[in-house]
VOGU-3710 file (C-alpha; in Angstrom, 3 decimals, decimal comma):
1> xxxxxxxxxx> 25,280/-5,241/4,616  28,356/-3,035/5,461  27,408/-0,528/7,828  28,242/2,281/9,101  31,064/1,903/12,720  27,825/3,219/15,010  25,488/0,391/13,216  28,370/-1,923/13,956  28,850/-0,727/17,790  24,567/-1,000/17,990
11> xxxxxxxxxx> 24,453/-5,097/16,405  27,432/-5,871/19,018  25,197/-4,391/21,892  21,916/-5,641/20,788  24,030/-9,337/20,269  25,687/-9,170/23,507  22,092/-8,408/24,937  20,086/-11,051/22,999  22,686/-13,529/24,388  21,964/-12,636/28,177
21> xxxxxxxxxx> 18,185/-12,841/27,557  18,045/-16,323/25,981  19,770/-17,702/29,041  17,834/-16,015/31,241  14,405/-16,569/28,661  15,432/-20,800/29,237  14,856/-20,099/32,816  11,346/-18,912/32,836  9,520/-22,227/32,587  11,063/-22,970/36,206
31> xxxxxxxxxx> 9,669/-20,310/37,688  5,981/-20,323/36,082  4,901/-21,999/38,802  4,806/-18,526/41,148  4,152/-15,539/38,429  5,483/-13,017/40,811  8,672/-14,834/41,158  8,418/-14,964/37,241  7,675/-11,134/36,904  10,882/-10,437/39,600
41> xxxxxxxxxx> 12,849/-12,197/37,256  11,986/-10,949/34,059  12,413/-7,160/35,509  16,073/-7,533/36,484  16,661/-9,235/33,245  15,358/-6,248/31,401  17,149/-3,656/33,498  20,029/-6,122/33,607  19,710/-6,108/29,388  19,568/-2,219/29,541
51> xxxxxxxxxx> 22,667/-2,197/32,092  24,271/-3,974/29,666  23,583/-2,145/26,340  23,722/1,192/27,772  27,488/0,724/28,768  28,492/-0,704/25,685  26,765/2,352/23,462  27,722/4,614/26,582  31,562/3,556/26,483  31,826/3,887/22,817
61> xxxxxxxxxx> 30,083/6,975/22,456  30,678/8,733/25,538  29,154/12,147/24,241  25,975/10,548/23,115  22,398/11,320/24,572  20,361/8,231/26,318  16,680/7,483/26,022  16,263/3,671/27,539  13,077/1,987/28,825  14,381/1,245/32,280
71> xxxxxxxxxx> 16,530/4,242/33,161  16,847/8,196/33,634  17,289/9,870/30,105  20,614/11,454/29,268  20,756/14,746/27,563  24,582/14,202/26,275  27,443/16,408/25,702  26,714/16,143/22,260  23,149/17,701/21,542  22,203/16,352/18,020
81> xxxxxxxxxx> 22,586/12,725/18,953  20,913/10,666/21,210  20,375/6,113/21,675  17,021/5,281/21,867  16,742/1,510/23,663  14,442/-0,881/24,797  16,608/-3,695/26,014  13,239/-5,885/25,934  10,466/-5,182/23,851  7,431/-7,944/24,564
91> xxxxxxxxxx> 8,037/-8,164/28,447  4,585/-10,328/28,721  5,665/-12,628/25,810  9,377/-13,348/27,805  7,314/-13,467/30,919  4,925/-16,528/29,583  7,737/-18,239/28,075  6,499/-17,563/24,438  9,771/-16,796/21,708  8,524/-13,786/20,792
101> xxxxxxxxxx> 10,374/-10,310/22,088  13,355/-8,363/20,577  16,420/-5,674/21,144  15,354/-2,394/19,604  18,011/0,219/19,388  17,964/3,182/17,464  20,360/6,088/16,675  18,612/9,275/16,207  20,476/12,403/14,988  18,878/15,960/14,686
111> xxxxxxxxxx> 15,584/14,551/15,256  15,323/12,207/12,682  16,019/8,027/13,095  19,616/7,455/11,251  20,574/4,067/12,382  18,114/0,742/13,612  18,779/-2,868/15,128  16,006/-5,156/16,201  17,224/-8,676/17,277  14,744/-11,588/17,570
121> xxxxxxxxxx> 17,671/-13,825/19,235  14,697/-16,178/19,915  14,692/-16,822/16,078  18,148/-15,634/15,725  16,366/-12,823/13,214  18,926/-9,315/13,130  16,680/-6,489/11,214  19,481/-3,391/10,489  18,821/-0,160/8,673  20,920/2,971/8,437
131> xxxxxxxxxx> 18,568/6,439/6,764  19,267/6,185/2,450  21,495/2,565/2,648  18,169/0,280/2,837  16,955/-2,288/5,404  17,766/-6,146/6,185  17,308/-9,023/7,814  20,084/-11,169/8,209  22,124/-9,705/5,202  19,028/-10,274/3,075
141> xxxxxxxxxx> 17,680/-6,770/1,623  14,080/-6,160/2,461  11,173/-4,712/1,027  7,655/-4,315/1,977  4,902/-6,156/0,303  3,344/-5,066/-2,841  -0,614/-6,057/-2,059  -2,759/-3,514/-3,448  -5,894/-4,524/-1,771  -7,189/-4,238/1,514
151> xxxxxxxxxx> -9,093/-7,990/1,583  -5,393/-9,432/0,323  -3,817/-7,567/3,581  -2,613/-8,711/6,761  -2,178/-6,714/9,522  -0,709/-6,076/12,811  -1,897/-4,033/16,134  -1,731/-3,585/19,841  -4,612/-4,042/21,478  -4,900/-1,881/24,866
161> xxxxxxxxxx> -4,752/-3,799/28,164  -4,814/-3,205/31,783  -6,195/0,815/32,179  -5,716/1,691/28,804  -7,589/4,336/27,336  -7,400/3,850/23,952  -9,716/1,086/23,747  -12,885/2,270/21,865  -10,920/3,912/19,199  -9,137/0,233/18,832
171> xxxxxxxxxx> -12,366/-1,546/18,863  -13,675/1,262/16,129  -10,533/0,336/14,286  -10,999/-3,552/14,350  -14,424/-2,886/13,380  -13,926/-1,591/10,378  -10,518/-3,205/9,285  -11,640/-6,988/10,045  -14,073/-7,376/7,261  -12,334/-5,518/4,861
181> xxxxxxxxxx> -9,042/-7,365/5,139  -7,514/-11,326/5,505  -6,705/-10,636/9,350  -5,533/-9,095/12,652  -2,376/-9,872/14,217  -1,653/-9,406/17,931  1,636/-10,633/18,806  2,609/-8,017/21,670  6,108/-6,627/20,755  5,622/-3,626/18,382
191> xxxxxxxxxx> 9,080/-3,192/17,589  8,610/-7,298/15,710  5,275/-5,928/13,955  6,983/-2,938/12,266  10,426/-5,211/11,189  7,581/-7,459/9,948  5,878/-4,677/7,621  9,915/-3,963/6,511  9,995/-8,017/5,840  6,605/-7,870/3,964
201> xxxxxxxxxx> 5,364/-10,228/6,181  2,742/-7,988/7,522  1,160/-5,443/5,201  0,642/-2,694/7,775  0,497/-1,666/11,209  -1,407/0,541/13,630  -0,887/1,631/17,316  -1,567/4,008/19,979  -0,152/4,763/23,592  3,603/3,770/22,265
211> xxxxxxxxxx> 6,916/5,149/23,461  9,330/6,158/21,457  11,561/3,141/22,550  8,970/0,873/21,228  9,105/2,163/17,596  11,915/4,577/17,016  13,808/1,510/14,925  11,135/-0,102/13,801  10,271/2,811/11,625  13,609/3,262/10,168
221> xxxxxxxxxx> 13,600/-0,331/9,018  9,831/0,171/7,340  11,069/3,229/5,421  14,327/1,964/4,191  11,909/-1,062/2,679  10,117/1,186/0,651  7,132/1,412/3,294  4,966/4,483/4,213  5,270/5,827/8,358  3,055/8,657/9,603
231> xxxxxxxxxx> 1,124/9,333/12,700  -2,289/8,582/12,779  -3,305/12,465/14,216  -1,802/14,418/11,053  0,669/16,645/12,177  2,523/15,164/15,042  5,276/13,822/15,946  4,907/10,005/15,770  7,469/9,875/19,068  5,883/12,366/21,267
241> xxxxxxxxxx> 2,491/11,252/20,362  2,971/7,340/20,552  0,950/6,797/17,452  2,047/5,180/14,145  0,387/4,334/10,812  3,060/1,964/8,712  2,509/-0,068/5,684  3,449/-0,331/2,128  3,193/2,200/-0,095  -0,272/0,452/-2,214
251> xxxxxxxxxx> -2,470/0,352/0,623  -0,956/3,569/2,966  -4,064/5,661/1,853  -6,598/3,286/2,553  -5,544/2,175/5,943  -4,752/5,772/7,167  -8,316/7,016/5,945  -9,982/4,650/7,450  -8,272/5,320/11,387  -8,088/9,003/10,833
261> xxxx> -12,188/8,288/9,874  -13,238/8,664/13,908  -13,540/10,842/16,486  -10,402/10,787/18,680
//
């Protein structure tokens, strides 16, 4: 697709970024063998991959706002505009050695998600969207899947972990969504799950306790594809809260009425 110069100056970053974190991803089998040497390494290659984005997005756009994973926000000279970056979304997955993790940048602007990268580099997979121009994945235009039935759908969460609190509502969720669809998906990088509802390749997803660096692309690239976004309380702000609903626009309804169907 031809973008837009800031979707341009956010593919360079999130390419220049992927790059580091493949060489860096080859090393992790070496270092399995002590998993707090593995963890050390993985968390300077994250703040190393923010380092690195930040100054490229930083130096182009000087006047820009900052909200990154690893660092101090940045309120910006320029009020209505603000990069939203995790330089390394599915930490555990890099951390195990397993090719699953991403670049997620977004540009948001008054508020609202304008601009979205997500790079797989593991699978060489670039997901772009830019608010009313569409989404894609590798210059291929995407679109969200078109099942119309809940037992045709497959779908993708987070499950909690560690202290999480979130975990009865999740198990209520699975509950009812596992026998009423073809299957759950966990694959631990949320920013992957929503460029896979964008892709059709999963029909919806659902998640709580999120960050806004986790999703802010993602949902750009689900509603340029013709997909449905919308927090699962009704009402809020699907970045402050950390909750998301996305899916295509058949079965929306259905899989929002049955999570907003439980005492939260």
């Amino acid at each position: 697709m031809q973008g837009s110069a800031n979707l341009t100056i956010m593919i360079n970053a999130a390419r220049k970024a992927g790059r580091s974190l493949v060489k860096d991803f080859r090393e992790i089998e070496n270092l399995q063998v002590s998993s707090k040497a593995a963890g050390d390494f993985v968390t300077r290659a994250d703040i190393a991959s923010e380092k690195l984005i930040r100054e490229m997005l930083m130096e182009a756009r000087p006047n820009y706002g900052w909200l990154g994973e690893e660092s101090e926000p940045v309120a910006g000279k320029d009020p209505t505009r603000r990069w939203i970056v995790d330089p390394l979304d599915g930490t555990t997955n890099f951390l195990h050695g397993l090719p699953h993790w991403a670049v997620s940048i977004a540009l948001e602007f008054k508020g609202e998600i304008v601009a979205a990268v997500v790079f797989d580099p593991a699978k060489d997979e670039l997901f772009v969207a830019e608010k009313g121009a569409g989404a894609f994945m590798n210059d291929r235009r995407l679109r969200v899947s078109n099942r119309s039935t809940l037992i045709e759908c497959l779908f993708a969460t987070g499950v909690p972990f560690a202290s999480k609190r979130t975990l009865p509502a999740m198990m209520h969720d699975l509950g009812q969504l596992m026998p009423a669809s073809s299957g759950m998906r966990r694959w631990g990088a949320a920013a992957l799950d929503l460029a896979y509802v964008a892709a059709g390749r999963f029909d919806g997803f659902w998640e709580r306790e999120l960050s806004p660096w986790d999703i802010a692309a993602g949902l750009l690239l689900v509603r340029e594809a013709g997909g449905f976004t919308a927090p699962i309380r009704e009402g809020e702000s699907i970045l402050e809260r950390g909750e998301v609903i996305a899916a295509n626009a058949e079965i929306f309804d259905s899989l929002a009425r049955i999570l907003r169907n439980r005492p939260h």
